[in-house]
N, CA, C, O and CB atoms as a CASP TS submission, in Angstrom:
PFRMAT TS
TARGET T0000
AUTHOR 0000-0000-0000
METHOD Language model
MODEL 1
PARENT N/A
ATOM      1  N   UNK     1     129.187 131.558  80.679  1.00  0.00           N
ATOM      2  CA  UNK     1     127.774 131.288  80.713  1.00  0.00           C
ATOM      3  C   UNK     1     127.546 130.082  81.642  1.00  0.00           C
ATOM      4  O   UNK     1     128.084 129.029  81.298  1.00  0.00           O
ATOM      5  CB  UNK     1     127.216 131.025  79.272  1.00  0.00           C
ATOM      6  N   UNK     2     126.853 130.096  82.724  1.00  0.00           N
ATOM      7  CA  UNK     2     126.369 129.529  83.336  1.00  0.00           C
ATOM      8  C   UNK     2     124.985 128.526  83.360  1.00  0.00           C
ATOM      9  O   UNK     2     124.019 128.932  82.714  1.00  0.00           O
ATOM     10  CB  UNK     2     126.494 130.235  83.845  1.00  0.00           C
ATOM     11  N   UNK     3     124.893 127.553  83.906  1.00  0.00           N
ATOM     12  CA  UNK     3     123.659 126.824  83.815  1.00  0.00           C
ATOM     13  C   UNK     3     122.419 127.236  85.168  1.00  0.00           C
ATOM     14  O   UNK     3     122.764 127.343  86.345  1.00  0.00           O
ATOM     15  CB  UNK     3     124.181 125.151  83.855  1.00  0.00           C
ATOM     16  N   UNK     4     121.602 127.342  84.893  1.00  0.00           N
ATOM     17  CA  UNK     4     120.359 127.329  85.804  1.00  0.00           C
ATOM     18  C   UNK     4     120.384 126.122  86.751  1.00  0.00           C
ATOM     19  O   UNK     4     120.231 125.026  86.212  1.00  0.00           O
ATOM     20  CB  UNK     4     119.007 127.274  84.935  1.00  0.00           C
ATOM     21  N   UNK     5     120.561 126.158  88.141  1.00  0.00           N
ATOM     22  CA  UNK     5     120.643 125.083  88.697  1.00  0.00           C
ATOM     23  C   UNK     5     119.210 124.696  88.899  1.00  0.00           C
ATOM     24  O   UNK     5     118.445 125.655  89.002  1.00  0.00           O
ATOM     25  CB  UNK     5     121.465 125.157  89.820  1.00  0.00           C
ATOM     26  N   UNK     6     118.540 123.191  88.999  1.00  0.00           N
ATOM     27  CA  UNK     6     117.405 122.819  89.237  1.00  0.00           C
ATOM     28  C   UNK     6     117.195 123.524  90.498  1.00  0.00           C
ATOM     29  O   UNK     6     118.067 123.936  91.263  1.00  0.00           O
ATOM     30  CB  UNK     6     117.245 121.421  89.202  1.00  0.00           C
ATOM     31  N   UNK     7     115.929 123.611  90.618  1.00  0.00           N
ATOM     32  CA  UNK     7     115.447 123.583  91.641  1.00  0.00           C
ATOM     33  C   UNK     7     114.873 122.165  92.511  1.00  0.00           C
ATOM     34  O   UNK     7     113.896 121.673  91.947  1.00  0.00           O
ATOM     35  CB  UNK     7     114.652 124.431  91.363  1.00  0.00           C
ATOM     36  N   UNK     8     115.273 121.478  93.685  1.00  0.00           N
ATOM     37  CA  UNK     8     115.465 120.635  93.949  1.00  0.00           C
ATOM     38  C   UNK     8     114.401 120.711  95.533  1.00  0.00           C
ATOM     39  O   UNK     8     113.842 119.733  96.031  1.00  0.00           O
ATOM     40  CB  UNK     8     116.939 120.456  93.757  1.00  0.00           C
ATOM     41  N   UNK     9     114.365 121.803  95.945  1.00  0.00           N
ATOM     42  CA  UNK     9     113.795 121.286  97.941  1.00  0.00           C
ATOM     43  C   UNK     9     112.045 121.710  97.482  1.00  0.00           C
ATOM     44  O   UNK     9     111.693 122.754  96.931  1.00  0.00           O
ATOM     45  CB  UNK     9     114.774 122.951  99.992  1.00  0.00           C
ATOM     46  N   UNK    10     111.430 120.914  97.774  1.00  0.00           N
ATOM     47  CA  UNK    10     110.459 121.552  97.838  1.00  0.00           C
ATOM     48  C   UNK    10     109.110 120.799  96.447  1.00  0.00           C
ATOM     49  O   UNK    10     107.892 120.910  96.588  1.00  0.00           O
ATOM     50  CB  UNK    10     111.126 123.160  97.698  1.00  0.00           C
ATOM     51  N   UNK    11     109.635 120.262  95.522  1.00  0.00           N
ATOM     52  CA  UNK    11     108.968 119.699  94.083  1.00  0.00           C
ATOM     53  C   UNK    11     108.271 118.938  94.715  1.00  0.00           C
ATOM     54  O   UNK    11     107.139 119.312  94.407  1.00  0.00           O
ATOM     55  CB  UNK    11     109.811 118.962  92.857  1.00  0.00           C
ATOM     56  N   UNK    12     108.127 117.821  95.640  1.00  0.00           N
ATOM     57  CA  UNK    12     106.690 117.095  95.705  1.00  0.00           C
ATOM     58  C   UNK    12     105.581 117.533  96.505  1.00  0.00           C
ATOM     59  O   UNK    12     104.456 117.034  96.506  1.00  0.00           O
ATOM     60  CB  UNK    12     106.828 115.818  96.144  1.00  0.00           C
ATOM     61  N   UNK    13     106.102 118.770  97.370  1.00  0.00           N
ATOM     62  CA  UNK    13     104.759 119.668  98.015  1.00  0.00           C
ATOM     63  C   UNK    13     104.697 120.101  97.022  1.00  0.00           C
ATOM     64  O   UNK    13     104.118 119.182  96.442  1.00  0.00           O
ATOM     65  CB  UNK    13     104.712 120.743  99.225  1.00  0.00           C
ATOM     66  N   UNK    14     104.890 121.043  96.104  1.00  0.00           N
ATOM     67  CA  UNK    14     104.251 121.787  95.318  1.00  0.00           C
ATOM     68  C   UNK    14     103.809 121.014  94.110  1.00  0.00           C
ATOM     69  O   UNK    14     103.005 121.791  93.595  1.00  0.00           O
ATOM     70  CB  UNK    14     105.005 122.874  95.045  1.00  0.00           C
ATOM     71  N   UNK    15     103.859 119.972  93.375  1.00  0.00           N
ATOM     72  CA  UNK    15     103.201 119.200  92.955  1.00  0.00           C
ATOM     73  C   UNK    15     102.294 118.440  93.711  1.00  0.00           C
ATOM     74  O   UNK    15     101.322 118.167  93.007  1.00  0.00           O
ATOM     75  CB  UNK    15     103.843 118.662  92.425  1.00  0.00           C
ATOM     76  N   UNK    16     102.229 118.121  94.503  1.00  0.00           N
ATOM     77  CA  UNK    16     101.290 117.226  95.916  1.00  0.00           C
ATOM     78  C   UNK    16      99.624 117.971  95.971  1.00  0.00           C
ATOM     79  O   UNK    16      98.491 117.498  95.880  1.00  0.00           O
ATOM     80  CB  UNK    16     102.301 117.657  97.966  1.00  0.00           C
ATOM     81  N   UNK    17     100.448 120.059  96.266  1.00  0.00           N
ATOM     82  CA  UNK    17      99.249 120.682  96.160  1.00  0.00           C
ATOM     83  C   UNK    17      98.747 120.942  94.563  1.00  0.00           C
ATOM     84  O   UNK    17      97.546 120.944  94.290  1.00  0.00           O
ATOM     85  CB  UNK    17      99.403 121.979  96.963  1.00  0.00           C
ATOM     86  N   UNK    18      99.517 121.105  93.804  1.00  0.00           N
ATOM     87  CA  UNK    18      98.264 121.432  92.713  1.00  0.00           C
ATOM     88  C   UNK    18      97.661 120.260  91.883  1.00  0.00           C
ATOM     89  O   UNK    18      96.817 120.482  91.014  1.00  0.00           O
ATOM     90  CB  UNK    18      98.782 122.473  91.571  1.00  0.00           C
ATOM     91  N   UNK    19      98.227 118.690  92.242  1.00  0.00           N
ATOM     92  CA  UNK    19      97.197 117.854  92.018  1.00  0.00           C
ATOM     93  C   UNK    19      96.210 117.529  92.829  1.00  0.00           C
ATOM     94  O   UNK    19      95.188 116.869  92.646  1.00  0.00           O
ATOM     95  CB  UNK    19      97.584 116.940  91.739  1.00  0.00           C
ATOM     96  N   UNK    20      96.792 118.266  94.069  1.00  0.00           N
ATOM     97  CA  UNK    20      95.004 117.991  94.960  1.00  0.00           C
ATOM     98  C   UNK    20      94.062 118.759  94.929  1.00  0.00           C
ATOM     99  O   UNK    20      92.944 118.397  95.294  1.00  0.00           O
ATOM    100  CB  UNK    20      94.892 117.942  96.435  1.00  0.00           C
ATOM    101  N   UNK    21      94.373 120.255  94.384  1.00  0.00           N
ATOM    102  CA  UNK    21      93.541 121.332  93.558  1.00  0.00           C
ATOM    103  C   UNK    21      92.812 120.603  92.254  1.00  0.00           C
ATOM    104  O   UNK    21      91.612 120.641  91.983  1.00  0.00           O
ATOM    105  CB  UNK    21      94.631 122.620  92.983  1.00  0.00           C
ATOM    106  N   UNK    22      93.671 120.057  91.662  1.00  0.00           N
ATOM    107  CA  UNK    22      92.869 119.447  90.705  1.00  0.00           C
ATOM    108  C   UNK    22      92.199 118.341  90.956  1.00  0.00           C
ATOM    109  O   UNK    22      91.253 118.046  90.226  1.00  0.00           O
ATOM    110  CB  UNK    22      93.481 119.208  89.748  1.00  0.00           C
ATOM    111  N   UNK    23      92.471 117.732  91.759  1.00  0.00           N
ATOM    112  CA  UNK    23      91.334 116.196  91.930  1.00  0.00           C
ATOM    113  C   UNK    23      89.979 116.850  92.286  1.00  0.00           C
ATOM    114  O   UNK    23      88.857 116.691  91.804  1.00  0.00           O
ATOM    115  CB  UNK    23      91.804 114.869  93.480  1.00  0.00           C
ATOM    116  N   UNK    24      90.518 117.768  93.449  1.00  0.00           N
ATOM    117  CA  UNK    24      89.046 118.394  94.166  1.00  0.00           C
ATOM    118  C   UNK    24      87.746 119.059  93.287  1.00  0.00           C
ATOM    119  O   UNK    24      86.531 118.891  93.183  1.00  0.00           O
ATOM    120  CB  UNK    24      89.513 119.688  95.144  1.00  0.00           C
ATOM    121  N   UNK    25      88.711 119.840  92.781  1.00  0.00           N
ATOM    122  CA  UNK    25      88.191 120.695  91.669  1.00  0.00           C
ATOM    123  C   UNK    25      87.473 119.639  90.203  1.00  0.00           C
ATOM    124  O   UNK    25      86.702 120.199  89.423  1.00  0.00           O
ATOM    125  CB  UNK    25      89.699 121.732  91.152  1.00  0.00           C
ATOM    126  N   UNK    26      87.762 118.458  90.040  1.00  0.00           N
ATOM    127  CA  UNK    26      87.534 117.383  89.015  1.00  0.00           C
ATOM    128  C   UNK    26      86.250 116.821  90.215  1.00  0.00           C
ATOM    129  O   UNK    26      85.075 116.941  89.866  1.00  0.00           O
ATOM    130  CB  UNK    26      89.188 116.149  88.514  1.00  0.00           C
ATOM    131  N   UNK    27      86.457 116.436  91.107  1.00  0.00           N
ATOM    132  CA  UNK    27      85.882 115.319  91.778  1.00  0.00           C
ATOM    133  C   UNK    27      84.405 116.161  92.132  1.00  0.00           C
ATOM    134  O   UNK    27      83.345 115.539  92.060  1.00  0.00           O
ATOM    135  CB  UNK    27      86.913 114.688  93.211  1.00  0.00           C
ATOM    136  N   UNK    28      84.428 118.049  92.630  1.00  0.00           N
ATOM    137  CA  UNK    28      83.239 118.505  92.557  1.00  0.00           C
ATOM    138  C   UNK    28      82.663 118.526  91.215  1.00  0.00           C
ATOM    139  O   UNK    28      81.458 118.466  90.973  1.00  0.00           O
ATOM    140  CB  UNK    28      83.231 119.659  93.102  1.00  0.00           C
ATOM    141  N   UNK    29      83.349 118.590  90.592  1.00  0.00           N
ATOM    142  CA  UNK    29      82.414 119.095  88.817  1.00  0.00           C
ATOM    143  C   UNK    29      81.532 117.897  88.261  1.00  0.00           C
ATOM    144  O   UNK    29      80.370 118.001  87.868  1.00  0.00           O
ATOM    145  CB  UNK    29      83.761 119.420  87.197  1.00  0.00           C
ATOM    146  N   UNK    30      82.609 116.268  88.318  1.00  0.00           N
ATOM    147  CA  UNK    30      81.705 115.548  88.291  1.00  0.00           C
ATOM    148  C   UNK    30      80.606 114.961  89.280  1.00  0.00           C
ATOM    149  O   UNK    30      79.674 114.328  88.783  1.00  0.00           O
ATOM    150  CB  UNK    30      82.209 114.920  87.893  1.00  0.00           C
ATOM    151  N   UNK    31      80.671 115.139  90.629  1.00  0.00           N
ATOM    152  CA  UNK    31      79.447 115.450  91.517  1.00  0.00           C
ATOM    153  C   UNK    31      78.383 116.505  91.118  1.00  0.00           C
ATOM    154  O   UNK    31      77.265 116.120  91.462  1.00  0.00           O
ATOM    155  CB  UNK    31      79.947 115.892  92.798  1.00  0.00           C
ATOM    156  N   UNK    32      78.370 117.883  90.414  1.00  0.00           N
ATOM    157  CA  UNK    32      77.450 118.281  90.285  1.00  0.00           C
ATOM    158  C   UNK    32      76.982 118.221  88.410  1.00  0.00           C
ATOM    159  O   UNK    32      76.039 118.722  87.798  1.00  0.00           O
ATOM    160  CB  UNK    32      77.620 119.510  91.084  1.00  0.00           C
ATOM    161  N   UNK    33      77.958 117.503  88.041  1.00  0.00           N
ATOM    162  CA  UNK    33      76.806 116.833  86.684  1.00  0.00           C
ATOM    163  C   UNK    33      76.464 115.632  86.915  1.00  0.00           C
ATOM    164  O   UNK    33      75.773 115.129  86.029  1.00  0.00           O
ATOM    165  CB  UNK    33      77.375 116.675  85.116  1.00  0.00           C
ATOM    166  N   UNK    34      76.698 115.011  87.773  1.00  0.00           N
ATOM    167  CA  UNK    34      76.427 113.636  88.313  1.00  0.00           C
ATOM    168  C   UNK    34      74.884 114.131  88.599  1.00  0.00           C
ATOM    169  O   UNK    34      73.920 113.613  88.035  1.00  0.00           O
ATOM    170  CB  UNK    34      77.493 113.027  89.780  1.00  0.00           C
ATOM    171  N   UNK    35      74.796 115.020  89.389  1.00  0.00           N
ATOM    172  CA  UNK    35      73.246 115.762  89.758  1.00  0.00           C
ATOM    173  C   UNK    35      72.720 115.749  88.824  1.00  0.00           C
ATOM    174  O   UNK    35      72.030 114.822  88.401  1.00  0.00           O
ATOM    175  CB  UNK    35      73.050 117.148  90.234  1.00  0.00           C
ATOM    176  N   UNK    36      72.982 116.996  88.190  1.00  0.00           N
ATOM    177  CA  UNK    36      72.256 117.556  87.081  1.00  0.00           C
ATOM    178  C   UNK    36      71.758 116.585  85.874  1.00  0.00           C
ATOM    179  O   UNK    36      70.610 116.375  85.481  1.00  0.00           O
ATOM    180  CB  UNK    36      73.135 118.586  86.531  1.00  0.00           C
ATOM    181  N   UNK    37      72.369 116.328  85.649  1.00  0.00           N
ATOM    182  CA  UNK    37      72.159 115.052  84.254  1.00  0.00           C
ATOM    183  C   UNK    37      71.489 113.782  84.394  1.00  0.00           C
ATOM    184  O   UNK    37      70.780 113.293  83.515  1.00  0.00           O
ATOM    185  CB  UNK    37      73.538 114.452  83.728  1.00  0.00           C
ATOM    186  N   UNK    38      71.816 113.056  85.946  1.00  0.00           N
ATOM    187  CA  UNK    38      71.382 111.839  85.991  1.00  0.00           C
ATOM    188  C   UNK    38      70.396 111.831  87.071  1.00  0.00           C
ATOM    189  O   UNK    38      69.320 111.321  86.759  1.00  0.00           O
ATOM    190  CB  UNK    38      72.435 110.905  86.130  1.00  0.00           C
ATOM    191  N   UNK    39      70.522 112.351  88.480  1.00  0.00           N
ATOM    192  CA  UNK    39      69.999 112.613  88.973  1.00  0.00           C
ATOM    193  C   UNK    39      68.214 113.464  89.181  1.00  0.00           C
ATOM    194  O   UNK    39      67.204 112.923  89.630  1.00  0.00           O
ATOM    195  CB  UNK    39      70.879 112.751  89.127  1.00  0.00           C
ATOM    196  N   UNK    40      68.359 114.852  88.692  1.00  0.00           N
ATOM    197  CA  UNK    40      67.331 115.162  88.260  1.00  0.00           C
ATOM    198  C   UNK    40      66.303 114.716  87.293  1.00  0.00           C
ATOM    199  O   UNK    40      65.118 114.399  87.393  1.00  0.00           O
ATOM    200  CB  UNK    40      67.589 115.900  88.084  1.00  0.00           C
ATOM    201  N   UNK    41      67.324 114.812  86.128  1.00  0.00           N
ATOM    202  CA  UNK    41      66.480 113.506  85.057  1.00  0.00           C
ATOM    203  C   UNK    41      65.478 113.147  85.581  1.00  0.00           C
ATOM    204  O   UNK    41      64.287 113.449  85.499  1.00  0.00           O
ATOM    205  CB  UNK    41      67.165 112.076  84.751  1.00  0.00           C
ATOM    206  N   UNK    42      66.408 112.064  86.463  1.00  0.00           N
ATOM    207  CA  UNK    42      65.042 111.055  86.884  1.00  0.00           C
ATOM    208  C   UNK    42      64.447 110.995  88.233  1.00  0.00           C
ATOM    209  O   UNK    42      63.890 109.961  88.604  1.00  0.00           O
ATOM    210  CB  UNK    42      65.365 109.588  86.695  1.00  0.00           C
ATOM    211  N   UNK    43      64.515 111.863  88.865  1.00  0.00           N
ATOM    212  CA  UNK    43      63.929 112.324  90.230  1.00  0.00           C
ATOM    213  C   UNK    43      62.434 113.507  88.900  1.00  0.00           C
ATOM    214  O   UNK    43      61.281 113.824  89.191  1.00  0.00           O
ATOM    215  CB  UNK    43      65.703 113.590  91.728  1.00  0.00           C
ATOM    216  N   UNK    44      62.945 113.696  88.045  1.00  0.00           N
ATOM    217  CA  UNK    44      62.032 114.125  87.379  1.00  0.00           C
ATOM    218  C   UNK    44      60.682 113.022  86.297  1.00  0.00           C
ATOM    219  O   UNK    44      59.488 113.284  86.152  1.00  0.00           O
ATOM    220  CB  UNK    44      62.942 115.018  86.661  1.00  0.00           C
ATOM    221  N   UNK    45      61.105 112.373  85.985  1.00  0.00           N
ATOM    222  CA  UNK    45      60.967 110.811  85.360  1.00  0.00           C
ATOM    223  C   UNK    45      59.583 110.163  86.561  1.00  0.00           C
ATOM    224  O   UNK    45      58.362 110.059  86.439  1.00  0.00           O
ATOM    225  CB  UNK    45      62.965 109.674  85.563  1.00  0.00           C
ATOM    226  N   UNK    46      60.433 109.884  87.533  1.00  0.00           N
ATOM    227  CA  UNK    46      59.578 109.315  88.581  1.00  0.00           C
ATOM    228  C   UNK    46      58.137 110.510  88.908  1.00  0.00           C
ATOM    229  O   UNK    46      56.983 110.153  88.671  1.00  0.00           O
ATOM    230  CB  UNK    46      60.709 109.064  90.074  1.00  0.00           C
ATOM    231  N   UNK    47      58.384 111.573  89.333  1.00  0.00           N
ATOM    232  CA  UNK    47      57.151 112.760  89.041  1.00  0.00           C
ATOM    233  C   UNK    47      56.091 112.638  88.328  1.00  0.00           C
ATOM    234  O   UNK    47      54.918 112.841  88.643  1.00  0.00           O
ATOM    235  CB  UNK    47      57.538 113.833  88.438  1.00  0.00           C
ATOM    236  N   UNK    48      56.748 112.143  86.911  1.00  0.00           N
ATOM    237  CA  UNK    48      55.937 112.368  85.738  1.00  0.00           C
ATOM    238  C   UNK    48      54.911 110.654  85.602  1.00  0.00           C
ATOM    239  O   UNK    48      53.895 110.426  84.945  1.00  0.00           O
ATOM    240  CB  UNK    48      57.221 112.785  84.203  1.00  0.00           C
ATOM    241  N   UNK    49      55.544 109.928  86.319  1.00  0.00           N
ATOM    242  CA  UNK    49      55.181 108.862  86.648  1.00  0.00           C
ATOM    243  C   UNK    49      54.333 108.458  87.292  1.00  0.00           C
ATOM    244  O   UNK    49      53.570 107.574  86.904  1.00  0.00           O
ATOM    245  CB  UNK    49      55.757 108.501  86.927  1.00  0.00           C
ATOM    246  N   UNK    50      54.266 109.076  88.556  1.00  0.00           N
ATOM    247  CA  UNK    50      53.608 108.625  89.643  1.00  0.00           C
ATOM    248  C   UNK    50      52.187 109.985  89.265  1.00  0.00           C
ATOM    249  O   UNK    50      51.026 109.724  89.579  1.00  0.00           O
ATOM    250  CB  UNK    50      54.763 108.679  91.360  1.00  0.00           C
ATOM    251  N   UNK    51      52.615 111.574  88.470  1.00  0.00           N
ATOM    252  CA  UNK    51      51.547 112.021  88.815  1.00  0.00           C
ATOM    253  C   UNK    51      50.234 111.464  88.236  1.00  0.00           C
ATOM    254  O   UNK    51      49.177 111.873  88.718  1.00  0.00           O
ATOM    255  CB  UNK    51      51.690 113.200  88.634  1.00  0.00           C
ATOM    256  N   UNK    52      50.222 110.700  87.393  1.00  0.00           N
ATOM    257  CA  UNK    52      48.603 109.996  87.006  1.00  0.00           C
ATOM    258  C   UNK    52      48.525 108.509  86.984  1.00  0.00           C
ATOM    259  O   UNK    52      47.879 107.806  86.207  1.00  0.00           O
ATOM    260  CB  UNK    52      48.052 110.403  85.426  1.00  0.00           C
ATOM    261  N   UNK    53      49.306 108.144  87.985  1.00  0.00           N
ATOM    262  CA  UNK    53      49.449 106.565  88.291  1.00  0.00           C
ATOM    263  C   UNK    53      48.433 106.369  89.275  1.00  0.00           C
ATOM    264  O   UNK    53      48.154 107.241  90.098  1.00  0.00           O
ATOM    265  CB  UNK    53      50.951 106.036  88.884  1.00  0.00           C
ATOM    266  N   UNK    54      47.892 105.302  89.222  1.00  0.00           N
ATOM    267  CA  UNK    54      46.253 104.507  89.571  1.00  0.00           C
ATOM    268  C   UNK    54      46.694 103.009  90.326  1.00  0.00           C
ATOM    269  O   UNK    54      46.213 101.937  89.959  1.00  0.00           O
ATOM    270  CB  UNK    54      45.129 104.054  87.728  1.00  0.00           C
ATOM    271  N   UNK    55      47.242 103.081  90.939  1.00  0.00           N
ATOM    272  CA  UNK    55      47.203 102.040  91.922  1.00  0.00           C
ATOM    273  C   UNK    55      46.430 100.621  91.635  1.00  0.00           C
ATOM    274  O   UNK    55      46.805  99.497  91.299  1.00  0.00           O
ATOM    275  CB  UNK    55      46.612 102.664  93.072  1.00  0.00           C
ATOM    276  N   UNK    56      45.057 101.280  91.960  1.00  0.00           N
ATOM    277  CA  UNK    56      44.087  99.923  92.017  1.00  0.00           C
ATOM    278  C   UNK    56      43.813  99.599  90.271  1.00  0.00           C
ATOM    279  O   UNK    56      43.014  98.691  90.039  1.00  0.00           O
ATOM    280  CB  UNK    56      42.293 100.324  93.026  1.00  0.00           C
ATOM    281  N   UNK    57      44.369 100.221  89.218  1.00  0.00           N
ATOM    282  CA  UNK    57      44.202  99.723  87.885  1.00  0.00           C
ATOM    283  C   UNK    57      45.080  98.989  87.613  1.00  0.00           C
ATOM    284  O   UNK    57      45.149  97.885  87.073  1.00  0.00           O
ATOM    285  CB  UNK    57      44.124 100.546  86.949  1.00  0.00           C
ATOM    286  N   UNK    58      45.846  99.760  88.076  1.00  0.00           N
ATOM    287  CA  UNK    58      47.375  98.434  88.194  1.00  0.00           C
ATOM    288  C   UNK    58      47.166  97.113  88.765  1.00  0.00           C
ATOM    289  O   UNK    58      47.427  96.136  88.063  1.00  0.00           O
ATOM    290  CB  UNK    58      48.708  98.918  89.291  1.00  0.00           C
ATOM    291  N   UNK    59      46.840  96.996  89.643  1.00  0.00           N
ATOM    292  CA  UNK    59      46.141  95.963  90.179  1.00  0.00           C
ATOM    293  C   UNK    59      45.290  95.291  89.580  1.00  0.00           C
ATOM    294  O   UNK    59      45.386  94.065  89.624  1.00  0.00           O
ATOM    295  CB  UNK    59      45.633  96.250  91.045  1.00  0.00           C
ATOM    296  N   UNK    60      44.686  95.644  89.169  1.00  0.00           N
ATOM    297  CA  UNK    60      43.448  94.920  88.332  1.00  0.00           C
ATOM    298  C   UNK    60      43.621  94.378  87.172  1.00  0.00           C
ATOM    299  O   UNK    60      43.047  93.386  86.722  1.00  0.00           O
ATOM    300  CB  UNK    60      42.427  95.723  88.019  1.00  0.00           C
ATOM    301  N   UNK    61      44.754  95.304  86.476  1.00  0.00           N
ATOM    302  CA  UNK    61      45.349  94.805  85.485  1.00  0.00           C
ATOM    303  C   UNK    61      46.350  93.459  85.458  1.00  0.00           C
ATOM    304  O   UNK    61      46.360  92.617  84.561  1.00  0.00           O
ATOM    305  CB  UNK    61      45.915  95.816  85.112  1.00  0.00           C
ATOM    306  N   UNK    62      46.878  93.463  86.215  1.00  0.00           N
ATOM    307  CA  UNK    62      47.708  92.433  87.003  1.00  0.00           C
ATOM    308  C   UNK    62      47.051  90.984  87.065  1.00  0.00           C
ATOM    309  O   UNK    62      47.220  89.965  86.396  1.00  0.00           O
ATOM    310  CB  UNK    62      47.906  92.963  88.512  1.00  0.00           C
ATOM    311  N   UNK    63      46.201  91.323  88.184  1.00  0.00           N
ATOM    312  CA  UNK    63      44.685  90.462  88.659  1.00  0.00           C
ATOM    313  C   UNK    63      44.510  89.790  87.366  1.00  0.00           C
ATOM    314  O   UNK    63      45.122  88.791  86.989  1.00  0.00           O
ATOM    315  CB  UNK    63      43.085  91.527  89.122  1.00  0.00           C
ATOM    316  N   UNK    64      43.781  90.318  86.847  1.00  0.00           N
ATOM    317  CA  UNK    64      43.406  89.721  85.516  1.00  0.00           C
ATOM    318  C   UNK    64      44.704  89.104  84.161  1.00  0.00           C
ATOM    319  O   UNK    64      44.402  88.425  83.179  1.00  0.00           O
ATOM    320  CB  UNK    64      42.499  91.018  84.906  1.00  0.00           C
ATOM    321  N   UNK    65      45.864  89.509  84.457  1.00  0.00           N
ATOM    322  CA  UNK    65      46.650  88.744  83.569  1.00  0.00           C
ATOM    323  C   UNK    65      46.791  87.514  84.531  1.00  0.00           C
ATOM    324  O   UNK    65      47.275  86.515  84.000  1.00  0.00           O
ATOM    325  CB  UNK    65      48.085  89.486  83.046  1.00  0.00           C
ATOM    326  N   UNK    66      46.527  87.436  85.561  1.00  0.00           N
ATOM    327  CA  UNK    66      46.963  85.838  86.770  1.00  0.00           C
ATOM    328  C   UNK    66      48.767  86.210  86.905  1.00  0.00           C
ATOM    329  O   UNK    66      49.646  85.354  86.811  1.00  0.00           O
ATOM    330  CB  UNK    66      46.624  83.493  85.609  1.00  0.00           C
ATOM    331  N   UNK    67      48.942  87.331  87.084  1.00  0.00           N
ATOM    332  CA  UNK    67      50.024  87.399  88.002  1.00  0.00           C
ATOM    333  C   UNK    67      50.281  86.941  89.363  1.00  0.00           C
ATOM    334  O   UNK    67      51.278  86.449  89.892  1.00  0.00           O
ATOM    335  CB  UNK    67      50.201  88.406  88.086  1.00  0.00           C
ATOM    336  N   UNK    68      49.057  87.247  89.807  1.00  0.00           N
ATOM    337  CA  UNK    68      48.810  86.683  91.388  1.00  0.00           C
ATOM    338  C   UNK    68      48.507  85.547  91.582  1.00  0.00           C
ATOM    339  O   UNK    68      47.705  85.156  90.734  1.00  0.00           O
ATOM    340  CB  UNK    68      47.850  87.228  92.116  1.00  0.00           C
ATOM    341  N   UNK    69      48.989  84.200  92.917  1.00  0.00           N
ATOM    342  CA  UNK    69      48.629  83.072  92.592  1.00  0.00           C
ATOM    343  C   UNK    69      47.322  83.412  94.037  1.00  0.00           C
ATOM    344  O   UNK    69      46.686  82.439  94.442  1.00  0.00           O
ATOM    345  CB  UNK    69      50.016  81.698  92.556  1.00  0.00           C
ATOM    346  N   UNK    70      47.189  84.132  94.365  1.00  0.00           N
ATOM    347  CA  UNK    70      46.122  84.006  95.759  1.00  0.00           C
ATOM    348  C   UNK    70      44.796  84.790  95.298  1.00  0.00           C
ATOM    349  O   UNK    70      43.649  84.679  95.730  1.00  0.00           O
ATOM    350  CB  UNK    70      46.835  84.875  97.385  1.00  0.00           C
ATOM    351  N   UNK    71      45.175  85.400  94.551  1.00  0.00           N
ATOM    352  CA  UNK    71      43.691  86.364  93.965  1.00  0.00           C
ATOM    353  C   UNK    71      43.625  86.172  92.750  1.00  0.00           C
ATOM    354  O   UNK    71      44.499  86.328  91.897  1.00  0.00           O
ATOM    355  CB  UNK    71      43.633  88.044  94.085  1.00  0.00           C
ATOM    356  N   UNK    72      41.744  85.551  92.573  1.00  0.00           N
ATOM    357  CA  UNK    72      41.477  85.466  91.043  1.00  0.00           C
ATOM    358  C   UNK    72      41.070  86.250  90.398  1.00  0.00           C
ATOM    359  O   UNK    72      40.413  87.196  90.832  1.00  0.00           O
ATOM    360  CB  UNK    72      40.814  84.732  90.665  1.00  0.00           C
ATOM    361  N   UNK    73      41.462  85.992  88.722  1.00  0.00           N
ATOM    362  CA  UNK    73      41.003  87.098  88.149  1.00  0.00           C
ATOM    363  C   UNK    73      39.393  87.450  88.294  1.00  0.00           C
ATOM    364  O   UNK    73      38.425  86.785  88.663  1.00  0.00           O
ATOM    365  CB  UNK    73      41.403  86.960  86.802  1.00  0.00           C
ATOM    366  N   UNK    74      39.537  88.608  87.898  1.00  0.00           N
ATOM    367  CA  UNK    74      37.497  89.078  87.917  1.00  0.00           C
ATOM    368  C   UNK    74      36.874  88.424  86.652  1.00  0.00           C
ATOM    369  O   UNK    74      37.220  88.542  85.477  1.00  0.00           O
ATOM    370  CB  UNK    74      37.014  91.208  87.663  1.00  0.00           C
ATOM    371  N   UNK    75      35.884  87.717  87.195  1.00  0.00           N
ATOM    372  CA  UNK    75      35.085  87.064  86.183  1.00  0.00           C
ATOM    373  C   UNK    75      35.066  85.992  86.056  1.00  0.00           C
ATOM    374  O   UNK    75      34.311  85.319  85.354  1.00  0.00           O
ATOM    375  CB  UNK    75      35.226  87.320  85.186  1.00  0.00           C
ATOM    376  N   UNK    76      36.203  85.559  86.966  1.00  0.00           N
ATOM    377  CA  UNK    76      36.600  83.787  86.903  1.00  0.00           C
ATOM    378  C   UNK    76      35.293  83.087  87.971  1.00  0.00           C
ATOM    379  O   UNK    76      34.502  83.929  88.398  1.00  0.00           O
ATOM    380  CB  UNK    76      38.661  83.358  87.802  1.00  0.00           C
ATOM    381  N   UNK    77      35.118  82.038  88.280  1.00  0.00           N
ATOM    382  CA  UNK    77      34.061  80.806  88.622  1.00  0.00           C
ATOM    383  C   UNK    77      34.463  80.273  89.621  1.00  0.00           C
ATOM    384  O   UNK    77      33.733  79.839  90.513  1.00  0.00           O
ATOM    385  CB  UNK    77      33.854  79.698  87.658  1.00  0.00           C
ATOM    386  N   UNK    78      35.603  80.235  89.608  1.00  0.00           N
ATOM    387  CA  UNK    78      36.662  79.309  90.488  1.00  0.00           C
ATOM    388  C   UNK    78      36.554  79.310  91.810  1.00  0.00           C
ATOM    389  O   UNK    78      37.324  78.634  92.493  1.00  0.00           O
ATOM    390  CB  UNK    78      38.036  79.654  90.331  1.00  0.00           C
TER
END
């Protein structure tokens, strides 16, 4: 009875390629939940944001807390 000799020429290409199958294959999957999950989210977030956002209330609102040191609030004397 004989032993199986290793196989010896050749083990770090063929390990070389199927961990670079797997990085690739890892490195797209988390790129497209990187999208999906965080990305859209809030490319969706911002949408929902801006569609009934008022500019000049914002402003005014602002204005009137004295956020601004160059413009007074409305109603002030000054």
């Amino acid at each position: 009875m004989s032993l199986v000799r290793p196989k010896m020429r050749g083990l770090l290409q063929a390990a070389l390629k199927k961990h670079f199958l797997i990085g690739c294959t890892l490195a797209i999957a988390s790129a497209y939940a990187t999208k999906v999950y965080m990305l859209d989210s809030r490319k969706a977030a911002y949408q929902a944001f801006y569609k009934d956002y008022d500019m000049m209330k914002d402003f005014e609102r602002m204005r009137d807390l004295g956020v601004f040191h160059s413009v007074k609030p409305a109603g002030s004397e000054e």
